[in-house]
N, C-alpha and C positions, 0 to 999 in steps of 0.2 A: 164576563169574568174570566180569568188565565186561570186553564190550568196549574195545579199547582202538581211538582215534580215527583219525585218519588224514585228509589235507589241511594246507590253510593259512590260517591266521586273521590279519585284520589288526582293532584294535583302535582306535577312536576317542574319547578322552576328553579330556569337555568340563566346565567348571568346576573346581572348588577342589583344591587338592595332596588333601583327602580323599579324594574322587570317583578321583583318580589313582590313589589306593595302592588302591582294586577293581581299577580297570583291572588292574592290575599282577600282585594274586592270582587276577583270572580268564584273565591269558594265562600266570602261573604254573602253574594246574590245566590248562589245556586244554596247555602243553605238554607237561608231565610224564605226560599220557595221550595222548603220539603227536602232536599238531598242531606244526605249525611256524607261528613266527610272522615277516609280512611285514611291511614300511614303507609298499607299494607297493597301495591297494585293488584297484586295478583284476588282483591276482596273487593273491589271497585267494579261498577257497572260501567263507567266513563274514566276515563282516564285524559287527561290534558295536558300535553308537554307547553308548558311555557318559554319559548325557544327564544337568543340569544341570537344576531345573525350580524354583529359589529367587525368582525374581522374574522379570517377563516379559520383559527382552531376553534371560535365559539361554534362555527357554523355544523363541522366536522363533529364536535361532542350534539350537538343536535339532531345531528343524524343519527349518530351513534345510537344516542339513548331511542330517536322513535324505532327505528329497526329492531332494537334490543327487545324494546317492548311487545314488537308485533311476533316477532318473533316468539318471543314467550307465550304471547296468545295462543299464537299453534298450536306449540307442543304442550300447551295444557290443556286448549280448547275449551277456554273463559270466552266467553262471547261477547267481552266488554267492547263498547264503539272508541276512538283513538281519535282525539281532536288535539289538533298542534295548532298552536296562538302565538301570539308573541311578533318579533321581530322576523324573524326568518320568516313565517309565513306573511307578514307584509311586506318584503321583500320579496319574496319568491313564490308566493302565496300558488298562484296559476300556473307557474311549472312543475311546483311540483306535486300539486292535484292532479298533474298529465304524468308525469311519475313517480310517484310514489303511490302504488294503490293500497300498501299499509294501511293509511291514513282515512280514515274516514269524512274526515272536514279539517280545514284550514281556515283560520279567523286572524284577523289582519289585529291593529293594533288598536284600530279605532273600533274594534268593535268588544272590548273587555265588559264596557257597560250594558250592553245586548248577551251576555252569555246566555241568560236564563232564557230566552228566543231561540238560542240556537240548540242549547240539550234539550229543549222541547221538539223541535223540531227532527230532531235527532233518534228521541224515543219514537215518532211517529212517521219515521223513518222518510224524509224529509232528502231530497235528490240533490240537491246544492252542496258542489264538493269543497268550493273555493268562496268563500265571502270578505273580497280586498276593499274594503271601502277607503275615504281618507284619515289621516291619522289624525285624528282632532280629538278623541276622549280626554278629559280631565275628573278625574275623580273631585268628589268632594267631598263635606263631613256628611253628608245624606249617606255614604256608600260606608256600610258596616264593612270591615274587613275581618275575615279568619284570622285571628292573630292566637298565634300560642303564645302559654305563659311565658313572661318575659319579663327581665327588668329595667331591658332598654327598646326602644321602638323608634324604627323609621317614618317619618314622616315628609313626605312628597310635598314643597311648594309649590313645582312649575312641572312642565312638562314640554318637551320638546325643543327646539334649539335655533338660532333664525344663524348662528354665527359663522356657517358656512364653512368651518377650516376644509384646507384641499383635500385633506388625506380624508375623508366621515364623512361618510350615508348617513349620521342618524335625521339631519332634520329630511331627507329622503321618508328614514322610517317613520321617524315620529310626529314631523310636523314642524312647524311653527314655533317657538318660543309662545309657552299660554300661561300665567300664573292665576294662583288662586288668592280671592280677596283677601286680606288680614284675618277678616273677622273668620271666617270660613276656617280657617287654620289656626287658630286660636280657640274654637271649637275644638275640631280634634284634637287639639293635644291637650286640653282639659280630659277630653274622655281616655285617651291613650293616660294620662294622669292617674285617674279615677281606676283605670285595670290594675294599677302598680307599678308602671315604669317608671324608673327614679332617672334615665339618660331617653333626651330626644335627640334624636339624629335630623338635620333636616338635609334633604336632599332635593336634587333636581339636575337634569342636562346640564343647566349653567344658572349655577343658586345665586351669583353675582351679578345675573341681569334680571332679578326677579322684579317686576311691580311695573315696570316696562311700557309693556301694554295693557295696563291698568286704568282706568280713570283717575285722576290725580299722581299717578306714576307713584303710587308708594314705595319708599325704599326697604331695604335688605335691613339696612342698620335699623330702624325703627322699627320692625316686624321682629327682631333679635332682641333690641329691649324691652317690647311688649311681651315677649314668650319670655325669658329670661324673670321677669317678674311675677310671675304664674305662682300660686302655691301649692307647696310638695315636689317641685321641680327643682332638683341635686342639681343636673348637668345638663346642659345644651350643648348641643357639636356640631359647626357646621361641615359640610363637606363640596366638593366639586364646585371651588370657586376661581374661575376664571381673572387671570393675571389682567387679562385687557379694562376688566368691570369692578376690578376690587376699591372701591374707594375709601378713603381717610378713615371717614366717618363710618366705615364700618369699622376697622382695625380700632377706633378709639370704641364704638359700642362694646365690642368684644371685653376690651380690658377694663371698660367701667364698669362690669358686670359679674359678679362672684360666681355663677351657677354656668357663665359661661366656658368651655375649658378653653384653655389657653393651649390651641390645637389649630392649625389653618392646613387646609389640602390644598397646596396649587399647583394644580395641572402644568405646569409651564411649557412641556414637550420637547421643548431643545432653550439654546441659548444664542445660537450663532444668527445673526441679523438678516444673513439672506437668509439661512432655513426656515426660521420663523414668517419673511415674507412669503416665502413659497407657498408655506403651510396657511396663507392669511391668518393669521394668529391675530395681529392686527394689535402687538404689544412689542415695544423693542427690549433689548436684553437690558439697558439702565435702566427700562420700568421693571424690570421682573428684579435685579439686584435692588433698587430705590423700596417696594414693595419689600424683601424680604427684612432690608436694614430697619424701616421703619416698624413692621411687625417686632421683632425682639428690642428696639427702642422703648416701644410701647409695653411689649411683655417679654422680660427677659426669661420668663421658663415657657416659652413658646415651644411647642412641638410642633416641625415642619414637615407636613410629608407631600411628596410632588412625585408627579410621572413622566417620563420622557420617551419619546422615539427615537431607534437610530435605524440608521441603513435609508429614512428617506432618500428619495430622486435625488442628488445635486449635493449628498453630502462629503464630501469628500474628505481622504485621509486629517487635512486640517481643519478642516470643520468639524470633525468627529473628535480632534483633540483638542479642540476650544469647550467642547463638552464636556470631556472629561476632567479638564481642567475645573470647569468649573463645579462639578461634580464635587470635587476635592476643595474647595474654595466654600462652596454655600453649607455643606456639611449638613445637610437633610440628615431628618432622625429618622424619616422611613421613606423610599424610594422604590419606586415600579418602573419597571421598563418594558416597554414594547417593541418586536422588531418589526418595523412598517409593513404592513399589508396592505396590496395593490386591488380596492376596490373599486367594480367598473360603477361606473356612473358619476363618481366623484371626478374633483378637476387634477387632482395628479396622477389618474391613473394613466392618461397620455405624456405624462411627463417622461423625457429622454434621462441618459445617467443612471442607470438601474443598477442598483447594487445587488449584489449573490446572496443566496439565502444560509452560505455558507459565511460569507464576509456579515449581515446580519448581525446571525450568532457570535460570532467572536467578539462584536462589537459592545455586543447586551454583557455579552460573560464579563469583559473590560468594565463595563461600568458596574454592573452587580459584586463583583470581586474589590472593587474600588471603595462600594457603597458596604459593606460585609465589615471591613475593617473599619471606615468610620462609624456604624451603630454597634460596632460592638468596642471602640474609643466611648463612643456616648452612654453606653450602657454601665461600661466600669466606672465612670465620674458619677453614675447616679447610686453606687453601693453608700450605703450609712444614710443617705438621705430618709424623710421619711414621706410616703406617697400613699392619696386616699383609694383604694381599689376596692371596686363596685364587683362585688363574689358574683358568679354566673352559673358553676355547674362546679359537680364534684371533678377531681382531678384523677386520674389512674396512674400519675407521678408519683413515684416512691419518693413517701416521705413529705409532699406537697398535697394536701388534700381534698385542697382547693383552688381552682382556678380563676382569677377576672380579671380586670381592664382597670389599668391604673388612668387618668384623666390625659396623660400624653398618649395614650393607646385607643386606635379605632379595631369596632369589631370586623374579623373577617379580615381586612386587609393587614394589618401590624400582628406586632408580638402579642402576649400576654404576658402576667403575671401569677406565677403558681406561689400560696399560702400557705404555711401550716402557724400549729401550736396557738389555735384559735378554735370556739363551740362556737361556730357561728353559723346561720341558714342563709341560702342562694336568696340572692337580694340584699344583703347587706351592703354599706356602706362603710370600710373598715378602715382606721389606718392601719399604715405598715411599715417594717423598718424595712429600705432594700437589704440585704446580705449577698445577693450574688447576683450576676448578669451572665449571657450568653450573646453572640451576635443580636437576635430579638428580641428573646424572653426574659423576661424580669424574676428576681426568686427573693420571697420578701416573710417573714415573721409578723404575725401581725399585733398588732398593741391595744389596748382597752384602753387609751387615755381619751379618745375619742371616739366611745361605742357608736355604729349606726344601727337606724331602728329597721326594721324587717319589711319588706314589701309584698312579699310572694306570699 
């Protein structure tokens, strides 16, 4: 029989809703075997940085925060032990067990499902600094997750990535492209249902090659009309859907589906032909334009949001301004930009034509200043409309007293929408008239002609 635990764990995660939903099933496993979990580090026996290690300012805030912490240790002389997980420790896992002596233990990615093995070990103070195994975990509905109250929740289909692009370590870190069965995931998001969440997120490395390596290769599209039909499920959203995978028949499930929002993410990264081969993207730019026409054919209040890279190897002045062109042509409602970062292992890190991290910046600023004026062009065409906004939290906006997420807005990456002149609680499901816009944010009065009912 296992020991079972005992203290208090507080949990740090850093990077993407993926990286979150570990957090979540390893303070799920560590409670459900006795730990309590805090808010507060400095109140914690263990402490867990769930680290980020995709490109180098995630790497740098990684550090940051374990040093910060160890540091703090010191000068308080809390004796809590400091386990870093995540991506960076499966990437660097063994160097920097050799330094960092901050750190107590380092747990690679594959090993989120074995947490409660390792804080045992830990309390019984257990020599092993580094534990890098392969990255092959997949959560399933069996793994309780820590979830705070909430009225929207991520939910992970797949894990990992087979698609190789030049510039990306992740299937280094993570693995393989792995999907979870339908049924399997249709389970949890009945339970994620049953907590109150009125929006499912689904997410994954590349949520357009889901079912893949499945038996029977189940598809995307039919996993979205099977959840889509759930009941008590408002909104479904999917997100990080690969330009090379996105098929027909997913874009037609999307728009047969009422509870679907009418919202697609594509990653598309550049648009120029050679950059795209560089990158193996393994999509040309008439698929990525063919794909976006047919999205708003299908659903003409589609919200698009996509991310690009500049400053890759090989891009040059005209290649940087076929981007931007198009930038101003495809008219994305929300746009991220990355300046490429040169990680070794992958296949461009040898690549010649290296642009400055000065040229970069000017490049990203060029397209964000470009992208600034179009959503805030999109934002004033949407005043007088009227839009359903799913309430989240109170607001500290004068005058706005509330804040959420109108169905063209994703949490965390986009705008939001600030409410007033409405008695409404967090969780609701409200209309609202827009009255004002900004570059992001949305500013909207909300109406009773459509009450929604309460979750939270």
């Amino acid at each position: 029989m296992k020991k079972r635990l005992s203290g208090k764990l507080h949990i740090v995660s850093l990077g993407c809703a993926k990286n979150l939903i570990d957090s979540e099933v390893m303070g799920g496993l560590a409670r459900s075997s006795g730990m309590s979990l805090v808010e507060n580090p400095d109140e914690a026996d263990v402490v867990i940085v769930n680290t980020c290690g995709f490109i180098g300012p995630a790497k740098e805030e990684a550090l940051d925060v374990i040093l910060t912490l160890a540091d703090n240790r010191k000068k308080t002389g809390r004796a809590f032990k400091l386990v870093v997980a995540g991506c960076l420790a499966q990437r660097y896992g063994r160097e920097l067990a050799r330094d960092l002596p901050e750190a107590d233990l380092f747990i690679g990615t594959g090993e989120v499902g074995r947490i409660v093995g390792h804080l045992q070990s830990l309390r019984e103070g257990g020599s092993r600094r580094a534990v890098i195994t392969q990255p092959d975990f997949l959560m399933t509905a069996r793994h309780e997750r820590a979830l705070p109250p909430s009225a929207a929740a991520y939910l992970k289909i797949s894990d990992g990535c087979s698609n190789r692009c030049a510039y990306c370590a992740i299937p280094a870190i993570r693995g393989r492209a792995r999907s979870r069965p339908p049924g399997d995931i249709l389970t949890e998001a009945r339970r994620l249902l049953a907590r109150g969440a009125r929006e499912i997120i689904l997410i994954g490395q590349d949520t357009t090659a889901y079912g893949r390596d499945l038996p029977g290769r189940p598809t995307l599209a039919a996993l979205i009309s099977d959840l889509a039909t759930l009941a008590d499920l408002d909104r479904l959203r999917l997100l990080y859907a690969h330009p090379a995978h996105l098929s027909d028949d997913l874009l037609l499930a999307m728009a047969a589906h009422p509870a679907v929002c009418r919202y697609l993410d594509l990653p598309v990264q550049h648009i120029d032909d050679s950059i795209l081969t560089a990158m193996n993207r393994r999509v040309s730019a008439a698929r990525i334009r063919k794909i976006i026409g047919r999205a708003r054919s299908l659903m003409p209040d589609v919200a698009l949001r996509t991310s690009l890279i500049v400053g890759f190897p090989g891009e040059t002045p005209r290649r940087f301004a076929r981007l931007l062109d198009f930038v101003r042509e495809a008219r994305f409602d929300h746009l991220g930009v990355f300046t490429y970062s040169r990680e070794e292992g992958t296949a461009a890190a040898a690549r010649p034509a290296r642009i400055s991290e000065k040229e970069k910046e000017r490049r990203r600023d060029a397209v964000m200043n470009e992208q600034a004026d179009i959503s805030y062009a999109i934002n004033q065409e949407l005043i007088g409309s009227v839009e359903e906004v799913l309430i989240e939290e109170r607001s500290d906006r004068a005058g706005y007293p509330f804040v959420g997420r109108a169905r063209r807005q994703a949490p965390e990456i986009d705008g939001v929408t600030y409410l007033k002149n409405g008695d409404v609680q967090i969780g609701d499901i409200v209309s609202c008239i827009i009255t004002g816009a900004d570059h992001y944010d949305l500013f909207g009065e909300i109406s009773f002609d459509k009450p929604g009912r309460t979750a939270l």
